[in-house]
Every structure is written in C-alpha cells, then in structure tokens.
N, C-alpha and C positions, 0 to 999 in steps of 0.2 A: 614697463616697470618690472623689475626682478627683485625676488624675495624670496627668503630663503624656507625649506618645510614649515620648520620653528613658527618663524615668523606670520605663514601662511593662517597655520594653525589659528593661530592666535588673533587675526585680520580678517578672516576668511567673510563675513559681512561687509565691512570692506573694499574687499578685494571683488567681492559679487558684483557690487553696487559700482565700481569702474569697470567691469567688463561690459556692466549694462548701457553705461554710460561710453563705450566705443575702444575707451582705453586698452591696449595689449596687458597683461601678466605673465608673467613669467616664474615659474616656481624652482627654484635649484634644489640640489642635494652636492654639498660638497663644493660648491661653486659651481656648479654644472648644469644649465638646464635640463628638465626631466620632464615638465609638465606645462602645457602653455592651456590657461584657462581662456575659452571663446563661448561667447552667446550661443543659444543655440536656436538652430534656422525653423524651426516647429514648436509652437508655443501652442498649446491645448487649450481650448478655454476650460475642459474640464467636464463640459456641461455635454450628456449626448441627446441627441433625439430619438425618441419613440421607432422603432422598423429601423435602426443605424444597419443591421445587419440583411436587411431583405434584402434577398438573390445571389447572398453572399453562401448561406447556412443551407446545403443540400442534405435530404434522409435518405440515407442511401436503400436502407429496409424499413418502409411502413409500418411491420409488424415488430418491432425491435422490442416493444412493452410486454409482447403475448410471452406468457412462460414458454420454457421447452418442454418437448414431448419426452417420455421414458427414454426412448430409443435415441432422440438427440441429447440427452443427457448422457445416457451411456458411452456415446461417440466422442462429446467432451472430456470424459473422465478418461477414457483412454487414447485423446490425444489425435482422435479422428476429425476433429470436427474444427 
C-alpha cells in the first residue's frame, strides 16, 4: 500500500493496524517513496523484574559518597584532580 504524507497523517491508526497485520506501507512525498513503515522485531512487555541490572552495574570507587578532603578540593578547582 502507498500513501501519500497527507494522507498518512491522517490514517496513521490505520496504517499501524495493517503493518501489524503483515501488510507493506508505503509513505510518498511527491510521488516518491521516502518512508516504508515495518513491525518492529522487539516488543517489550514493558514490565522489568527486580536485579534486571545485576552484574551488569560495576562501582568503580566504593567511597564515591565520602566528601572530599580540603586538599582534594583544591586540586579540583584548579583542574588537578
């Protein structure tokens, strides 16, 4: 199926609900295809589980939370640190 922006616009529920359904689209500008809508191959449920991230998330410095000290303060402000 080809159709034109305009028309896209206008379709575009539509237009979703036959891509989902297998059907090709095709979107023109001018007569010209520009844009071919496809399913797409990763559908999320949405939903994550609890640790989705364990062994993924490393701390590189354990103390990251401690303030700095004067002297590493001073080194930051001038670009030492």
């Amino acid at each position: 199926m080809k159709v034109s922006v305009a028309e896209a616009r206008n379709r575009l529920t539509e237009l979703i609900k036959a891509v989902e359904e297998g059907r090709a689209v095709t979107i023109c500008r001018r007569g010209k295809p520009v844009v071919d809508l496809v399913r797409t191959s990763h559908r999320g449920s949405g939903k994550r589980e609890f640790g989705f991230l364990r062994g993924k998330v490393v701390e590189v410095d354990p103390d990251w939370w401690k303030p700095m000290t004067d002297e590493e303060f001073e080194d930051f402000l001038a670009g030492r640190y």
